[in-house]
C-alpha positions in Angstrom: -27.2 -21.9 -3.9 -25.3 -24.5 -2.6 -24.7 -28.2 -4.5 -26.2 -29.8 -1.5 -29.0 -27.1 -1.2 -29.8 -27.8 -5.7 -30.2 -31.5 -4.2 -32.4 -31.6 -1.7 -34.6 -28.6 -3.8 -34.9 -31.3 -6.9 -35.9 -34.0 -4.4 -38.6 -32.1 -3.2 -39.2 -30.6 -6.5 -39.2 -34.3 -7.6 -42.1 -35.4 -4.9 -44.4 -32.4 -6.2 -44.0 -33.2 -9.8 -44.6 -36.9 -9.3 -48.0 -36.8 -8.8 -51.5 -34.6 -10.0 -52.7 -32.5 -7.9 -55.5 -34.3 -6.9 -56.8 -37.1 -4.7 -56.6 -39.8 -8.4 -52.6 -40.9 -8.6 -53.5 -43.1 -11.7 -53.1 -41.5 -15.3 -56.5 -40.1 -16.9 -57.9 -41.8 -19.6 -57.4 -40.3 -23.3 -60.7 -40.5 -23.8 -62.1 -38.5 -21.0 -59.5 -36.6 -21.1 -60.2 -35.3 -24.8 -63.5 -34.6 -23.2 -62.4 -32.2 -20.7 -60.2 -30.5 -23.5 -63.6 -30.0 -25.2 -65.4 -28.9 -22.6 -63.0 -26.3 -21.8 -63.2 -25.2 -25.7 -66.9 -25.1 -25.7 -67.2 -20.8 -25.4 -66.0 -21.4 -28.6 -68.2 -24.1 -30.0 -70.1 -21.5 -32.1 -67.0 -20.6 -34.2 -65.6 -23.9 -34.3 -69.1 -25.4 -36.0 -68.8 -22.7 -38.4 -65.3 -23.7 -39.1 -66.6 -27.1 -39.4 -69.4 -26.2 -41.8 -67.3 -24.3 -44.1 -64.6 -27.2 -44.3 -68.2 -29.4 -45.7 -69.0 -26.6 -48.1 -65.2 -26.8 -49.3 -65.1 -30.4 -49.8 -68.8 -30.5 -51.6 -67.5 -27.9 -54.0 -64.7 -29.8 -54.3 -66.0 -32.7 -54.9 -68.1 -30.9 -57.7 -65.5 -29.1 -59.3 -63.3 -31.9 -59.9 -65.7 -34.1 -60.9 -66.9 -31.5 -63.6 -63.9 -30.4 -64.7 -63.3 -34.1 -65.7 -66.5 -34.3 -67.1 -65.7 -31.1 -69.3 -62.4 -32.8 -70.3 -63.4 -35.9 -71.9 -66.8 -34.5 -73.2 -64.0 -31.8 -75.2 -62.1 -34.9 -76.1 -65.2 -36.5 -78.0 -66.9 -33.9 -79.3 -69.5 -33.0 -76.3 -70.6 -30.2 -74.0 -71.6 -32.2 -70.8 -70.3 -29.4 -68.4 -69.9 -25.6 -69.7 -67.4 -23.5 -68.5 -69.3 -21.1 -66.7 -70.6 -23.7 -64.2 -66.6 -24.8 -64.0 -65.9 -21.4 -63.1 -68.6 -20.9 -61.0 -68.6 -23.8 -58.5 -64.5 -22.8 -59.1 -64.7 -19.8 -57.4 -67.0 -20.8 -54.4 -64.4 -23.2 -53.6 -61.8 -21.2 -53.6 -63.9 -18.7 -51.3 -65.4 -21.6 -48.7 -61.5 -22.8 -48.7 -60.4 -19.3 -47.6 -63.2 -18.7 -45.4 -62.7 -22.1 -43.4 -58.9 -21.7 -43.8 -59.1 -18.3 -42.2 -62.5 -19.0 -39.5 -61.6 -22.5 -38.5 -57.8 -21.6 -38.0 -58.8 -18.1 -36.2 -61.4 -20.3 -33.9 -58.6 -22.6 -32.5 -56.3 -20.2 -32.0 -58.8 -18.5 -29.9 -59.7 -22.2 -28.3 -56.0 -22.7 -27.7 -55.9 -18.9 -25.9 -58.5 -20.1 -23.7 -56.9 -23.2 -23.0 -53.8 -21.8 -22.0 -55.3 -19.5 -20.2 -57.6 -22.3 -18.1 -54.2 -24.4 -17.7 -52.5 -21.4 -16.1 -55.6 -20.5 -14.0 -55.6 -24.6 -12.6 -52.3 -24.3 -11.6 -52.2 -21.4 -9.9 -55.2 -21.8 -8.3 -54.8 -25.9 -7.6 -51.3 -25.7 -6.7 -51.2 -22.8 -4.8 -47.5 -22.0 -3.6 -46.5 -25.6 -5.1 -46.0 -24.5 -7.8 -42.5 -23.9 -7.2 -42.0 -27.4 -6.3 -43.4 -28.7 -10.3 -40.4 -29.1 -13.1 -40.0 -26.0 -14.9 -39.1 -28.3 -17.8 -42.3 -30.4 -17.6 -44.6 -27.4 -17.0 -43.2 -25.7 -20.5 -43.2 -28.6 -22.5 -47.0 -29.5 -21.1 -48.0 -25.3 -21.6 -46.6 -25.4 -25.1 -45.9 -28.6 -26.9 -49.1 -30.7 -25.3 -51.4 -27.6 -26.0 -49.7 -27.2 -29.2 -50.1 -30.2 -30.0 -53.8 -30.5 -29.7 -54.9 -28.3 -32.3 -54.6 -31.2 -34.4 -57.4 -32.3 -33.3 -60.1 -29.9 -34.7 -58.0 -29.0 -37.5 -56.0 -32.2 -38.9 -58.9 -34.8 -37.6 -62.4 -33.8 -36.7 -62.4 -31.4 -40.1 -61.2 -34.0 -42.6 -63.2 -36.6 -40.5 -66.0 -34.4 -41.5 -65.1 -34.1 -44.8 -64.4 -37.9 -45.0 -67.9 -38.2 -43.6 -69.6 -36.5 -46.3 -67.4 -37.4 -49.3 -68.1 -41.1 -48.6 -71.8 -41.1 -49.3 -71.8 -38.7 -52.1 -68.7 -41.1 -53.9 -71.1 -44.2 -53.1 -74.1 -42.8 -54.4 -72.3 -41.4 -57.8 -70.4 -44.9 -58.7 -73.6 -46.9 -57.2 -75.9 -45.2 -60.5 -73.3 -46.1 -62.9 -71.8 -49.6 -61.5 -72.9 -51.1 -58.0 -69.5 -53.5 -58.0 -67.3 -50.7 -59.1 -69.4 -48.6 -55.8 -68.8 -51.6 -53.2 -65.0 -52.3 -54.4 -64.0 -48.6 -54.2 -66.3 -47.5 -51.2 -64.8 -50.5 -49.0 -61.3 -49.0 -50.0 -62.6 -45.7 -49.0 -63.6 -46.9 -45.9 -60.1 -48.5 -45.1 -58.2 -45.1 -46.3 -60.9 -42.9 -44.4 -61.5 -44.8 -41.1 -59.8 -48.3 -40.9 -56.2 -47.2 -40.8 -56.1 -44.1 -39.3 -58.0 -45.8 -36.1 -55.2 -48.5 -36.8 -52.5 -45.9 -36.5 -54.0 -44.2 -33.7 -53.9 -47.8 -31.8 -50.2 -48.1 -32.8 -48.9 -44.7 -31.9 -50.2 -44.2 -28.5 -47.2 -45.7 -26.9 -45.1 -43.5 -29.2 -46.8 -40.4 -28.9 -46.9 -41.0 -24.7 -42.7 -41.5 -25.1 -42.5 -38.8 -27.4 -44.1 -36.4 -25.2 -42.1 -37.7 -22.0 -39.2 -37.8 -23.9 -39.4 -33.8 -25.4 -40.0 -32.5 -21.7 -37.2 -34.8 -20.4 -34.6 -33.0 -23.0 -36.4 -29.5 -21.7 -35.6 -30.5 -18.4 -32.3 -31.5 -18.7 -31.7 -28.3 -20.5 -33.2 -26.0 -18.3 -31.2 -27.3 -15.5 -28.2 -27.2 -17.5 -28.6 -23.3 -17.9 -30.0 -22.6 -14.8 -27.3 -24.0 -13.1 -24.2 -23.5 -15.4 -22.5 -21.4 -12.6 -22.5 -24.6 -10.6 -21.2 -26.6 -13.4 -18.4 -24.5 -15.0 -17.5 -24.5 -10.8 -17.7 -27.9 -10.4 -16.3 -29.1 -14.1 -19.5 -30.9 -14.4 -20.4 -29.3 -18.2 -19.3 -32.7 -19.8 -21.3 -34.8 -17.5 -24.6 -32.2 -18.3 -24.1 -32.1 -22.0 -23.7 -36.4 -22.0 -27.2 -36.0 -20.1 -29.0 -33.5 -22.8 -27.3 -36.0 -25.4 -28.8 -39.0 -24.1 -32.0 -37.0 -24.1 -31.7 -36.0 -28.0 -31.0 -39.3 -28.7 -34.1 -40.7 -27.1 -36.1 -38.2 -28.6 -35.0 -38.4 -32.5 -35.3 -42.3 -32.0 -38.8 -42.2 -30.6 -39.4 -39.5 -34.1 -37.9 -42.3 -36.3 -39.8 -44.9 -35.0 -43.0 -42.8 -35.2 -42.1 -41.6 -38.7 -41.4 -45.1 -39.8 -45.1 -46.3 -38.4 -46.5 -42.8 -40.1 -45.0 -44.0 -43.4 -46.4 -47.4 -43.3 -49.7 -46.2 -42.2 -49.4 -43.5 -45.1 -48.1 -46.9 -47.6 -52.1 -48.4 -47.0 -53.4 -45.6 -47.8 -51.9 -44.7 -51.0 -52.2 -48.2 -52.0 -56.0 -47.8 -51.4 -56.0 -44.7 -53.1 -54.2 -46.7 -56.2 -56.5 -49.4 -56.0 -59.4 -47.3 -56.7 -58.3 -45.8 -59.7 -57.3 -49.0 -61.3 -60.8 -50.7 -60.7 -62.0 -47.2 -62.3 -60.0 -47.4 -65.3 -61.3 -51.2 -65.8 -64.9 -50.1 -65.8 -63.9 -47.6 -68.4 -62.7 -50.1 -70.5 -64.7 -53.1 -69.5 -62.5 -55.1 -67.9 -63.9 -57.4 -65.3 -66.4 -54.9 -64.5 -69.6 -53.9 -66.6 -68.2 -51.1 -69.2 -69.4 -47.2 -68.2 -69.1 -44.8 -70.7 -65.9 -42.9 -71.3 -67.2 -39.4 -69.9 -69.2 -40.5 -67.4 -65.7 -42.9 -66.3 -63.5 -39.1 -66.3 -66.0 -37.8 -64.2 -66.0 -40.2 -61.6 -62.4 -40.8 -61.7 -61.8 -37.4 -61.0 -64.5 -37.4 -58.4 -62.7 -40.5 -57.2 -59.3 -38.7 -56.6 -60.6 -35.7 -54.9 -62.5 -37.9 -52.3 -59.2 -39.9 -51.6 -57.3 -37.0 -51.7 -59.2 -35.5 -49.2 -58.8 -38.1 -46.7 -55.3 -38.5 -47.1 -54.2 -36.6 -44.5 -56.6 -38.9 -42.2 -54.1 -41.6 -42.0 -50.9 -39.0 -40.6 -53.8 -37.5 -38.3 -54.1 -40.9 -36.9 -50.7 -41.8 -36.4 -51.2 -38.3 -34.1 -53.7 -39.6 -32.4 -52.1 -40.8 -29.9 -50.0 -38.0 -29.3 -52.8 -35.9 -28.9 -54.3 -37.8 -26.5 -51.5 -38.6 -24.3 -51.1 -34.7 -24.5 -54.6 -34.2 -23.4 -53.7 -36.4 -20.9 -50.6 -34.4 -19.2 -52.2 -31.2 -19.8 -55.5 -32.4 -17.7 -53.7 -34.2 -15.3 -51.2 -31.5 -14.6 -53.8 -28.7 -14.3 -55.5 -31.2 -11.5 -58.5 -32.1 -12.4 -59.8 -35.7 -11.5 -62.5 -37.5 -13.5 -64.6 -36.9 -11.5 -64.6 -33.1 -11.5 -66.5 -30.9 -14.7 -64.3 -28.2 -16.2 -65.5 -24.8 -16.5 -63.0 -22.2 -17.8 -61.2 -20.0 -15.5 -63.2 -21.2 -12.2 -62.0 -23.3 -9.3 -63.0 -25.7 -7.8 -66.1 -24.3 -5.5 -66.3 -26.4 -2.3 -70.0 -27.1 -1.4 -69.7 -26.1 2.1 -69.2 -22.3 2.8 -68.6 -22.2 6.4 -65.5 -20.3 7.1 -63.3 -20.6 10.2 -63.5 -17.4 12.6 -60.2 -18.4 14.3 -57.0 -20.2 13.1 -55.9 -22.8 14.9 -54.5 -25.9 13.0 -55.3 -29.7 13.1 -53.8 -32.3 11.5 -56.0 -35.1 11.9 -55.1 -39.0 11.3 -53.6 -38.1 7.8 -52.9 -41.0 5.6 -50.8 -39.8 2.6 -48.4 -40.9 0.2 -46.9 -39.2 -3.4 -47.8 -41.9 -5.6 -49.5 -45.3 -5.6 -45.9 -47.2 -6.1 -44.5 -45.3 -3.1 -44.2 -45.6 0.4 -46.6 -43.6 2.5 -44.9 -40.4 4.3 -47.7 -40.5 6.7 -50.2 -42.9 8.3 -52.4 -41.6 11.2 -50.4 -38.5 11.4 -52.2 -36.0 14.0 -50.6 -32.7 14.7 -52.1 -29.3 16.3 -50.8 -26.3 16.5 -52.4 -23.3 18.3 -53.1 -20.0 16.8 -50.4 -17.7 17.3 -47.5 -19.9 18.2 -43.9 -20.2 16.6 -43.7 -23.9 16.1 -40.5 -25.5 14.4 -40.7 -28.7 12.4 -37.5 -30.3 12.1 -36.0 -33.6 10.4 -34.4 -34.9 7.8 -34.6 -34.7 4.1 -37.9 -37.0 2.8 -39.1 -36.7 6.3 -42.4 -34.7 5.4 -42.0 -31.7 6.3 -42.8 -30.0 3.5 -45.4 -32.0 2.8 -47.4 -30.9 6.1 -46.6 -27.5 4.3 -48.6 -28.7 1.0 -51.2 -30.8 2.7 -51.8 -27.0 4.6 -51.9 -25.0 1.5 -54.1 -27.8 -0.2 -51.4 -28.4 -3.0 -52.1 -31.9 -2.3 -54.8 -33.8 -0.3 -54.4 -36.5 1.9 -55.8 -40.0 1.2 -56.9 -40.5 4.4 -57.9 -37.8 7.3 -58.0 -34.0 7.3 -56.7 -30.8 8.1 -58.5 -28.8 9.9 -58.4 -24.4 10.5 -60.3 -23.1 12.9 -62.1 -26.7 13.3 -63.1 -26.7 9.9 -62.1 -29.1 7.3 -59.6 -27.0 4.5 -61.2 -29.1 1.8 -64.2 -27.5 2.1 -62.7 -23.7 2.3 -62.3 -21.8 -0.7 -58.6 -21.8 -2.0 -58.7 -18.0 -2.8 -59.7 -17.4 1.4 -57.5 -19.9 2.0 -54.3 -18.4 0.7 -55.0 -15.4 1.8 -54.6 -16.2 5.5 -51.8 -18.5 4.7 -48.8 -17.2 3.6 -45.8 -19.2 2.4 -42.2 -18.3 2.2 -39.3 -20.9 1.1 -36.2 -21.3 -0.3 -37.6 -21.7 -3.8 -39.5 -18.6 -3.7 -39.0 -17.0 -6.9 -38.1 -13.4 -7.9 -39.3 -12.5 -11.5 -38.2 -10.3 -13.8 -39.8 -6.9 -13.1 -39.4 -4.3 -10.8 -38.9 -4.7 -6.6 -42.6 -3.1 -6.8 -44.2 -5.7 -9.4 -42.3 -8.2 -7.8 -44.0 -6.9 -4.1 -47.5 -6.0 -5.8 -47.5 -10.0 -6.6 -49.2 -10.9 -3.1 -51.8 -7.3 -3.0 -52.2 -6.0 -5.9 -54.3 -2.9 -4.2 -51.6 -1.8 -1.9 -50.5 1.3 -1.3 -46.9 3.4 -1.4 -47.3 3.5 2.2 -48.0 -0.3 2.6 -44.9 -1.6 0.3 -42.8 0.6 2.8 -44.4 -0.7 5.5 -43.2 -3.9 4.6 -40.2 -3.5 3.3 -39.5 -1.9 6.8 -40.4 -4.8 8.2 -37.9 -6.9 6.5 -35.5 -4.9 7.1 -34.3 -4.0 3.1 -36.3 -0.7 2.9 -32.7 1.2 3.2 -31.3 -0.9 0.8 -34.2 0.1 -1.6 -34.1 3.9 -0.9 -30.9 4.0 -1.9 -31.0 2.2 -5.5 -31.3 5.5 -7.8 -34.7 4.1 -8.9 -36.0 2.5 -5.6 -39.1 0.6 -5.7 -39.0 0.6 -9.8 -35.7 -0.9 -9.8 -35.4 -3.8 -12.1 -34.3 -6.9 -10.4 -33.7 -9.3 -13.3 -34.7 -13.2 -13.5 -34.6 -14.7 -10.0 -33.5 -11.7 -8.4 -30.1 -11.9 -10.1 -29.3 -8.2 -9.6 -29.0 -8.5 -5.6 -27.6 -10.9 -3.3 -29.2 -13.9 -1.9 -29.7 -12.6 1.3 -31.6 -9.4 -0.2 -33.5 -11.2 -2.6 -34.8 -13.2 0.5 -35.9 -10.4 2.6 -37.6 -8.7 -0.5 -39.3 -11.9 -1.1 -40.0 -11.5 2.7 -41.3 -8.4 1.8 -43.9 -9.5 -0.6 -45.1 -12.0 2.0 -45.9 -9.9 4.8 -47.5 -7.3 2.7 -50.1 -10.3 2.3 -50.6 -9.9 5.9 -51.8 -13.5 6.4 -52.3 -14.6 10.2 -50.6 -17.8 9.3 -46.9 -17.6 8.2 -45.3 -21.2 6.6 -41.6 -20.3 6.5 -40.4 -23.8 4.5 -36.0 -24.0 4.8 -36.3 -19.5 4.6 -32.7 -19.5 4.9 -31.7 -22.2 2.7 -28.4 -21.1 1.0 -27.4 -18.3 2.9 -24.2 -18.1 4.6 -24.1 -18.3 8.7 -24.0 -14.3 9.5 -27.1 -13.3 7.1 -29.3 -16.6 7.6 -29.0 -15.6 11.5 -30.0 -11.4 10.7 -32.8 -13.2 8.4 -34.2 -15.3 11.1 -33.6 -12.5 13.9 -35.8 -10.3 11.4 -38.4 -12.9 11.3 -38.8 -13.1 15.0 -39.6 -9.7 15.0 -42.3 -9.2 12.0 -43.5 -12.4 13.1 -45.2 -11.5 16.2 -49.3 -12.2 16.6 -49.1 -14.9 13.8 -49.4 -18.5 14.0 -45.3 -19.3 12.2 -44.5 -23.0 11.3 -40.8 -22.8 10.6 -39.6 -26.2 8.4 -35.8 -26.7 8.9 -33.3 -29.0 8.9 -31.7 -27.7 12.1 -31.7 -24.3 13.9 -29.7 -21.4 14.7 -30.3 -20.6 18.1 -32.0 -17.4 17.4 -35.2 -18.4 16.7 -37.7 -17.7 19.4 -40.0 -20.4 19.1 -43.0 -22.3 21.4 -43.2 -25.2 20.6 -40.0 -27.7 18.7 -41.2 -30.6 16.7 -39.4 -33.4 15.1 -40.8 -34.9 12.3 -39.5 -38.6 12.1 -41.1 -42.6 11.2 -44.0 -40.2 9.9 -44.9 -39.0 13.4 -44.2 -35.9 15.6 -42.1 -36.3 18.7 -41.7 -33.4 21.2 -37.9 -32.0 21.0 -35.9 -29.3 22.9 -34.8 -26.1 21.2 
């Protein structure tokens, strides 16, 4: 691909990735957005309470263990049997088997919630961004599909289960230091309270900025690094390594300061907590002894310090889950915002969005009616009023320059995005209101950033029918005029084409990606810069192909320019965000 071509595909690329892919521009809200995370989680809910319960078993029998064993200790110092050893070992063991069994249920029930997560991000993509998803960062996308989700397990396994334990070891410490010493109860229960609750909301507070940078900053460093190995032909060319490694340094360096400031906050936040922690066992040891607090006996004092330790112990990982807080809910955020659901929209795993009218057009004709749109709030509009229509079965061209909109009549078509204002209409009826499954199957789309994966020419073609025959992939590779190339690999159809189609030239890659498009057989053909790339002789074969497999669809060819060869009805150029009649 050309340097020029790279350009204008980031621009675009650029545009798509700048907004959701919804009607809403502005961010979601952490809050609602840890909602919809939930909701998508809640097949699960039955194996995650279970996961929860356990942890409260755990913690109880914590609590009890510890606080016998230092019962035992100093009743074997003076003389006494307060605890006996088989109740030790007995309340030993169960919490050793509850710790196992949460560590092994709760664990095993968000890895299952994160599957399904993963899965419903995937599933929102695909079927909210139709074709655009070739125009999102690959970058972005992998650091919001792994990091973001990876991130949120943290928050049923590093808060909401020592919340719960925190929960339930607060009232229990109370009650046990309340029957010995009510001052001792209030002095170390508000210090509980402050380890427990106070400071981890605190951190969470402080590290929302810093967990929203950190996030942006780890998928700008992916970014940059993809690019930088997806196009290091391009660069060794062009002698631009040194300019692309400067770039994925300045990246690392943002990154590992936005880590050092975190950890810094995270060990300040963790300071307050040990102190509290601290605190309470000094104001322990004084009632022990009777300083400044009414004197407790010495076994009854071991008991409850131990008690004491376990409880804070148990909620010291509270004040590093808070300082996450914030980084799981600005991942929350990226991940809901980037699968394209609005606020206003409930989750349900897997589904789409079901449109509440089902009328279906019988004919295809396409209106673009007064559409307002713009890519984001801070941006200037690419269309106000924009009204377009294009009759079933003609070749229309769209031509302009780059920025122009073009491609975005191309997304506002395939509902990738929706206008703020107007509609687009097939077959008289308003697309927002059409199933996106029916929908894509009678619009097909074909660009320069179509993408060949890594599989064979017939997994690759199998993509866009998965029911078609032997017969049919012929058929359309005939069509596109590669089927000889194909019959003569020594494998044919299960040859293995390699990432992006790496094993065959451009101009074969685009005619098997042709392939896969017509074997759709959609009456509506979006052909978005086909031939961008391509050298002069094989863009004009490509083109002279398309006017042939073309016929008795409706074709809306995006280009810069054209050929010559293109036999087309109707020329518009797109300009000013309107369309003004031009000549061939």
């Amino acid at each position: 691909m050309s340097s020029s071509a790279r350009r204008a595909e980031r621009s675009t690329a650029d545009q798509w990735a700048a907004v959701p892919l919804t009607t809403e521009t502005a961010p979601i809200d952490d809050v609602a957005a840890m909602k919809r995370i939930l909701a998508v989680w809640r097949p699960h809910a039955p194996r995650l309470f279970v996961g929860l319960l356990l942890s409260v078993l755990a913690v109880l029998a914590g609590l009890a263990m510890m606080s016998g064993a230092g019962l035992r200790l100093a009743g074997a110092v003076l003389g006494a049997v307060v605890v006996t050893t088989a109740a030790l070992r007995l309340v030993g063991g169960g919490r050793v088997l509850l710790r196992y069994s949460e560590r092994l249920y709760a664990h095993d029930a968000m890895f299952r919630a994160l599957a399904t997560l993963r899965v419903w991000f995937f599933r929102s993509l695909a079927s909210g961004a139709g074709a655009g998803l070739g125009f999102r960062r690959a970058g972005d996308l992998l650091s919001r599909l792994v990091s973001d989700v990876e991130a949120l397990d943290g928050l049923y396994l590093r808060l909401l289960l020592p919340l719960a334990g925190a929960c339930i070891s607060f009232p229990v410490l109370l009650i046990a230091l309340a029957r010995a010493n009510g001052l001792l109860a209030a002095l170390v229960g508000a210090l509980f309270v402050i380890a427990a609750f106070l400071a981890p909301a605190l951190a969470a507070r402080l590290s929302r900025e810093s967990g929203d940078g950190l996030l942006r900053a780890l998928a700008a460093l992916r970014i940059d690094a993809l690019d930088l190995i997806g196009g290091m032909r391009e660069i060794r060319a062009f002698g631009a390594g040194g300019r692309m490694l400067e770039r994925v340094q300045e990246a690392n360096d943002t990154l590992v300061g936005r880590q050092t400031r975190l950890a810094a906050r995270m060990a300040l936040v963790g300071g307050v907590s040990q102190l509290c922690t601290q605190l309470a066992i000094l104001f322990l040891l004084a009632a022990i002894v009777g300083a400044g607090f009414v004197r407790i006996p010495a076994v009854e004092g071991v008991g409850l310090l131990f008690l004491t330790l376990t409880a804070f112990e148990g909620v010291a990982g509270l004040t590093r889950a808070g300082m996450l807080a914030g980084a799981m809910g600005a991942a929350a955020s990226r991940v809901v915002s980037a699968a394209g659901v609005s606020t206003t929209e409930e989750l349900s795993v897997g589904s789409a969005e079901t449109p509440s009218q089902t009328t279906l057009p019988t004919h295809f004709d396409i209106r673009f009616e007064a559409i307002g749109f713009r890519w984001a709030s801070n941006r200037a509009s690419v269309f106000e009023e924009f009204s377009l229509d294009i009759a079933e079965g003609s070749r229309v061209a769209l031509l302009g320059a780059s920025g122009a909109g073009k491609s975005t009549l191309s997304a506002l078509l395939l509902k990738a995005v929706r206008p703020q204002n107007g509609r687009v209409l097939l077959g008289g009826v308003d697309i927002a209101t059409i199933p996106d499954e029916w929908l894509r199957r009678r619009v097909a789309w074909l660009s320069q950033a179509t993408h060949l994966f890594d599989d064979t020419i017939r997994s690759n073609l199998l993509l866009s029918n998965p029911d078609a025959s032997e017969a049919a992939l012929w058929r359309a590779l005939d069509a596109a005029a590669i089927s000889d190339f194909v019959r003569a690999l020594p494998e044919g159809l299960d040859t293995w084409l390699g990432e992006g189609g790496v094993k065959v030239s451009g101009g074969q890659g685009r005619r098997i990606a042709l392939a896969r498009t017509l074997l759709a057989d959609a009456p509506i053909l979006v052909l978005d810069e086909p031939t961008t790339g391509l050298d002069a002789t094989v863009e004009q074969e490509f083109l002279t192909t398309l006017n042939t497999v073309a016929a008795h669809r409706t074709v809306l060819l995006i280009a810069h320019r054209l050929t010559g060869v293109e036999e087309l009805d109707r020329v518009w150029r797109i300009s000013g965000g309107e369309a003004t009649a031009a000549t061939a």
